[in-house]
N, C-alpha and C positions, 0 to 999 in steps of 0.2 A: 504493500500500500504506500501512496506518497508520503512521505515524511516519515517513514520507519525506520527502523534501524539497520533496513539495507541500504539505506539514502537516498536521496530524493531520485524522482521517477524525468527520464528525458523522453519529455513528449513529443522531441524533433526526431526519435529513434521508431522506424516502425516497428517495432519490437514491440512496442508500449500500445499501440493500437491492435495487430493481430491479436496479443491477448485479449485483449478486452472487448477484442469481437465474437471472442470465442475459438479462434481458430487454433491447430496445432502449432505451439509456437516453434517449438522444435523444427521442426519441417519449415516453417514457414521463414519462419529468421532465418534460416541455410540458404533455405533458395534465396533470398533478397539480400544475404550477404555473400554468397555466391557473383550474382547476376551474370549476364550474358558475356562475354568476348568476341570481339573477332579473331578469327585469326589469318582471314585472307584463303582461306582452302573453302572453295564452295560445299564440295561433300562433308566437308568435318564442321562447318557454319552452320549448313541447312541441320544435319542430324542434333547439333546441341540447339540450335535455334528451337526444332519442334518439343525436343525436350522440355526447354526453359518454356515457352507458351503452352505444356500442356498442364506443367504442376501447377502453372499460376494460371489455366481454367477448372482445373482442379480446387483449388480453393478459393475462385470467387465462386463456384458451387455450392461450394460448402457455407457461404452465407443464404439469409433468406432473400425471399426476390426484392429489387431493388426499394420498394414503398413501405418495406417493413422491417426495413435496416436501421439499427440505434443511428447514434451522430460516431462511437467507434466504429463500427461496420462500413458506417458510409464513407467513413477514411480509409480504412482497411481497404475497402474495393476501388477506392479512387489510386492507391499506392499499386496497387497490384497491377488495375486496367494500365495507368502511367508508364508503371516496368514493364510491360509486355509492349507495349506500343514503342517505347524507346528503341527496344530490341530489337521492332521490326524493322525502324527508322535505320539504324544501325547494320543493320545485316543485309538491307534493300540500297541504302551509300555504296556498298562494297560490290554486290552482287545483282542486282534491278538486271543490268545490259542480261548477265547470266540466264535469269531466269527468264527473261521475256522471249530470250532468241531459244529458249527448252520449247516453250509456249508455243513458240509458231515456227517451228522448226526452221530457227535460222533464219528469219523472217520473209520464210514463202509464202505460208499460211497466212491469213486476215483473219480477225479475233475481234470482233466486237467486245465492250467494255465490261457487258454482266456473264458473259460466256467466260472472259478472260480471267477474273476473279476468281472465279467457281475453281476451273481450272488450277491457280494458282494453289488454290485452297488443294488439291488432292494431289501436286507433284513437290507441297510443302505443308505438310498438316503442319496448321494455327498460322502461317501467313495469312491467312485471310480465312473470312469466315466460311461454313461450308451451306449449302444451300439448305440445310437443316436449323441449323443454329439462327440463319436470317429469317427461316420459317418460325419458329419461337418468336422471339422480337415481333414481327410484325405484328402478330396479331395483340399488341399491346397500342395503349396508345404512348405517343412521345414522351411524356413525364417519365412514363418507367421502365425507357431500356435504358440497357447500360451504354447503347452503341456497341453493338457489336462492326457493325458498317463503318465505323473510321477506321477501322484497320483495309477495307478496301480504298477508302481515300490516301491513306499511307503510301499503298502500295500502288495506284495510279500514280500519283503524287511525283515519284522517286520512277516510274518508265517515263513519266513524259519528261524529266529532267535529264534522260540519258535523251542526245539530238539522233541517233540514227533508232534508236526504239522506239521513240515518243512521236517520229514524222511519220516511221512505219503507223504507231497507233492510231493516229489523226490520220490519216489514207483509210485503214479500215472503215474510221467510224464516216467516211466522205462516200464509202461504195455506197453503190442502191441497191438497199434492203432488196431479199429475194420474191418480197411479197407485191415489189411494185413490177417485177419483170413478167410476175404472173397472173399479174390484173393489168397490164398496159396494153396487150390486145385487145380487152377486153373496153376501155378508155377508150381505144382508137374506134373502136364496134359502133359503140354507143352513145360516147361524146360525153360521159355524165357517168359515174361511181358515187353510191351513197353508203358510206363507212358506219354510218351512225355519229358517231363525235367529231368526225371531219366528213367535208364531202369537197369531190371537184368536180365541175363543170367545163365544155368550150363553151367559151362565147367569142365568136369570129376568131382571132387571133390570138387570144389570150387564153389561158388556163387558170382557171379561179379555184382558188383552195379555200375551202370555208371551212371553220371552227363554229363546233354546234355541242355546244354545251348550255343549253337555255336556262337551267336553274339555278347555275352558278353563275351568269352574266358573262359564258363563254369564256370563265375561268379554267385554267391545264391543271389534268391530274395523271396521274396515273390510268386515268381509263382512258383520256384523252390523246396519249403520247404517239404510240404506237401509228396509228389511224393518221394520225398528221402527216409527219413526216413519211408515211407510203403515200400519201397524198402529194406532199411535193415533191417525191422523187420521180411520182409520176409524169408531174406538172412537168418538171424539168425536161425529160425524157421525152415527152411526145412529139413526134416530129411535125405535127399539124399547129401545131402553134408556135410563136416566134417570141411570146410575153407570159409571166404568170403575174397572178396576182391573188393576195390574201387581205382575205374580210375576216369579219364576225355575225354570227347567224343572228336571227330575230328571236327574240329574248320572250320570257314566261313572267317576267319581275312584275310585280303592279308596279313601279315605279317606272321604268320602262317597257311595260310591254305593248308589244306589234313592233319598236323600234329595232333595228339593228343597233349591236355595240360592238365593236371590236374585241375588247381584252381585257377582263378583270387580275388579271395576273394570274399565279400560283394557289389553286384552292384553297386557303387555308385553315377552311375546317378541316380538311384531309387532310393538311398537315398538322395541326391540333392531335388531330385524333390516330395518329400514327399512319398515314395510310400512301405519303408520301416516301419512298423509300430514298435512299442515300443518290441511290447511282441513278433515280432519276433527272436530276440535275446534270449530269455528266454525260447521259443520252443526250439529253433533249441539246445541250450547248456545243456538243462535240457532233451533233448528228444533225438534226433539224434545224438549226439556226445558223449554224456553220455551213450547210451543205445552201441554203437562201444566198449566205455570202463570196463565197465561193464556188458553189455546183458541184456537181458530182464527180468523183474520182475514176478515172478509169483503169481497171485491173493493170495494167501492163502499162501504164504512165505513171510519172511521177507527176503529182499535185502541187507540187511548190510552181507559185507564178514562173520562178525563172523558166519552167519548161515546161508549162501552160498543158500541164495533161488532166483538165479537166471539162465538163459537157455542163455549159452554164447558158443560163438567162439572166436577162434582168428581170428586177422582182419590182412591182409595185404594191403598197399598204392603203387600202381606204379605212379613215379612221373614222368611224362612228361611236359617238359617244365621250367613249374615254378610251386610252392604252396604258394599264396602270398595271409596274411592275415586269412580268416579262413582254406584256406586251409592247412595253416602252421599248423594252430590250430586243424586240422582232423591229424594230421603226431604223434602229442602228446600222441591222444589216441590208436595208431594203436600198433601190436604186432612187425613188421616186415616191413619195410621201403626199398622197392627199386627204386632207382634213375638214369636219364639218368646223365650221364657225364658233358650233360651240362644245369641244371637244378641247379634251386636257389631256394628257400626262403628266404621270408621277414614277417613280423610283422606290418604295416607301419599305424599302433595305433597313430601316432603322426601326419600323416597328415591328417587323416581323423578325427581324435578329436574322438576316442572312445574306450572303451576296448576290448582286443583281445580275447573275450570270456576267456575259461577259461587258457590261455596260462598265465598268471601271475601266476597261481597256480602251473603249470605245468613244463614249459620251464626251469626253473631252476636245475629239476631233470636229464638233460639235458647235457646242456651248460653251469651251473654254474652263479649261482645269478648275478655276475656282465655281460656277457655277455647277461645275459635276457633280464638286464634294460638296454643296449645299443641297443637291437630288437625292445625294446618295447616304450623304451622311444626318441630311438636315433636314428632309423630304422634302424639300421646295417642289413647290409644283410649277408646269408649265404649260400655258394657256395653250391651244395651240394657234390661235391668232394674237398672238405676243412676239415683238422685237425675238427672243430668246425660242419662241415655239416654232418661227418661221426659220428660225435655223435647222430643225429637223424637219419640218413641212414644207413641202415644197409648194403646193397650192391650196387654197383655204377658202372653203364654197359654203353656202349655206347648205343647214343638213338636209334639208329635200331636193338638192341638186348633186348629191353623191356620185348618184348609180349613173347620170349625165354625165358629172367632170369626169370619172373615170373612165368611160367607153372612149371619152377627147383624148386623156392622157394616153391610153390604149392605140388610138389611132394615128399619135403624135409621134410616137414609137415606132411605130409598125408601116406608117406610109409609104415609105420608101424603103422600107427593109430595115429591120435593124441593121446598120450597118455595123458590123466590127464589137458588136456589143461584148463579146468575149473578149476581146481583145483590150478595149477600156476600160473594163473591170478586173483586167490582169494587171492594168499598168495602175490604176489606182492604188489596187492592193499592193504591190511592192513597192510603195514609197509608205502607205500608211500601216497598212496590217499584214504584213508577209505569215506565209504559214507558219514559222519559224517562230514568230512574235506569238503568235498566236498559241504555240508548242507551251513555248516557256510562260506564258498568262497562265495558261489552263494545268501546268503545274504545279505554282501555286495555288488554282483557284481551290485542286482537287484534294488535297489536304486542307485546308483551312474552310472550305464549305462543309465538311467532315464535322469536324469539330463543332461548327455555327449550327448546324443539323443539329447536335443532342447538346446543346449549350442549354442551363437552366434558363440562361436569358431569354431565350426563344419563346419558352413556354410560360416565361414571365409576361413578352411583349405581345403574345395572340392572347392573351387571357386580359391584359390591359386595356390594349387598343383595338381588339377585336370581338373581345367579348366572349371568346370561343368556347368555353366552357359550356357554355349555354345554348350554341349553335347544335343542328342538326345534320347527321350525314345522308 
């Protein structure tokens, strides 16, 4: 006890907390004064690596589940998750190139980002989680996992930061899903696919991707993800059109309804309620928003502008309503930006506790670095017929002349051919956003959105400013 006659008690030693969580101290003080080494041998790293991550899931077992943990406990687990996450940091510095070129054999193979995890998890048990353990967590909501999913942002994290693994990554996540090779006949047939959460349309020259989420205000989730981006890989691919272009569906809100809206952002009662997973963010920024700015990869080309091996259009945005949050964030990567009159933008990154996808990279080519960090940091919003909103707008109509300015800007486009539109959106990007840049952003983004993911803060600021507690899914 403190203040005995064994002397006083050092509560900076985890010693002092395992006990008091109950755990075997023995064992547990070993392992944590043990801890992890490298030593530069990948087979003798990974073998002690899965050791060290299995006795310390081993004894965050051995606590109760995360909501019924004293205040030692909840130290105990926070020491333990720390040391293992360390370790992976640690053994993924040395070895990431290693393991990624296992993964895709030397990197012929393409691996999409939640295949690739998985994967990581069975040719290195406890690198990452295995498809079992992320099935537990889910069906929790956010307050009480432990995150098991940062340890997949880790290990993103540290390949996008190796440059020949992290460009191979970013090419995979740039191919067109196989679900749009095998609905694009079907596109060409008919002119018209309806996904349910997405649908695209022709109209004359353009390919319209519409977001159809009417209860949420055409807010992304997880049911919405997939359906999108087959949607615009379709859009991109079709060879009867020369333009795409993304709306938002007519909405169910009394507040709005019959109107069209563009984009309430990020669902986030779904995210409240757990339902948002980790690497959905890393899809949607490395695949569907990336692939608008860019286009599509092709197998046997390299994607970096300098050797322009990709199948692109230009994109245009009609904003109806509002674009709040990732919708801001689709405006970023678009060619050509038209907005109702009375239609806003926001960024509102600060009360949801998390990053705006890749708008910190972005928004400043814009708006001007200090007005970024007042969107992003401060939530400033911006009108879209504002000095500041006519810098991401490009035309500003009133909202019952939309579906008009856009079939102009369509055919403004289109009149004479696009000309060279590939071509101008190659040279743009390698003076502003080279794929490379783009590599090393989403390395950082992929660790630190991790973390932002099961931050208390998170679950602090939807229950603050969103009231989420209370909301319904």
């Amino acid at each position: 006890m403190e203040g005995s006659s064994a002397g006083p008690v050092d509560r900076s030693d985890p010693k002092f907390y395992f006990e008091r969580a109950g755990l075997p101290i023995k064992s547990a003080a070993a392992w944590h004064r043990t801890g992890f080494h490298i030593t530069g041998n990948f087979k003798r790293d990974a073998v002690a690596g899965t050791k060290y991550w299995r006795i310390g899931a081993e004894l965050l077992a051995k606590l109760p589940n995360k909501p019924k943990r004293s205040t030692e406990q909840r130290l105990a687990a926070e020491i333990i998750l720390s040391s293992c996450r360390r370790a992976r940091e640690d053994f993924l510095q040395r070895h990431a190139e290693t393991v990624y070129r296992k993964l895709t054999k030397n990197l012929v193979n393409f691996v999409r980002v939640d295949a690739l995890v998985h994967d990581a998890a069975k040719l290195i048990p406890g690198l990452t989680p295995t498809p079992k353990q992320i099935g537990v967590e889910s069906s929790l909501v956010q307050s009480k996992k432990d995150g098991v999913e940062v340890d997949q942002g880790i290990f993103l994290s540290q390949v996008l930061a190796v440059p020949d693994a992290g460009m191979h990554l970013c090419k995979s996540m740039l191919l067109p899903k196989p679900e749009a090779a095998e609905r694009g006949a079907e596109f060409v047939r008919r002119g018209a696919i309806d996904f349910g959460p997405a649908k695209i349309e022709r109209h004359g020259k353009a390919a319209v991707v519409t977001v159809c989420n009417p209860r949420f205000l055409n807010a992304e989730d997880d049911t919405t993800l997939d359906d999108t981006e087959t949607a615009a890989d379709i859009a991109i691919l079709d060879a009867m059109s020369a333009i795409c272009v993304l709306r938002g569906d007519v909405v169910g809100h009394p507040k709005y309804r019959g109107r069209k809206i563009f984009s309430a952002g990020i669902n986030l009662t779904h995210l409240y309620r757990g339902k948002i997973p980790y690497l959905w963010y890393i899809r949607r920024d490395m695949g569907i928003v990336n692939k608008m700015m860019r286009g599509l990869a092709i197998k046997n080309s390299n994607p970096d502008e300098v050797y322009g091996g990709t199948r692109e259009k230009p994109w245009i945005a009609g904003v109806d309503g509002f674009a709040i949050g990732g919708g801001c964030q689709y405006l970023l990567a678009m060619d050509y930006v038209v907005a109702g009159s009375d239609a806003y933008m926001t960024l509102p990154a600060r009360k949801e506790g998390i990053i705006p996808g890749a708008a910190n990279l972005r928004l400043t080519r814009f708006v001007g670095a200090r007005a970024a960090r007042q969107a992003i940091m401060m939530g400033r919003r911006f009108e879209c017929d504002s000095p500041e909103g006519r810098m991401i707008c490009d035309l500003i109509v009133p909202p019952d002349e939309m579906d008009a300015a856009i079939a102009r800007v369509v055919d403004d486009f289109t009149g004479s051919g696009v000309v060279s539109a590939a071509g101008n959106r190659r040279a743009f990007r390698v003076g502003e956003e080279p794929l490379d840049t783009f590599r090393r952003y989403m390395a950082v983004y992929c660790r630190e959105q991790a973390y932002c993911h099961f931050s208390p803060a998170l679950i602090a600021n939807l229950e603050k400013h969103w009231n989420a507690a209370q909301r319904k899914i």
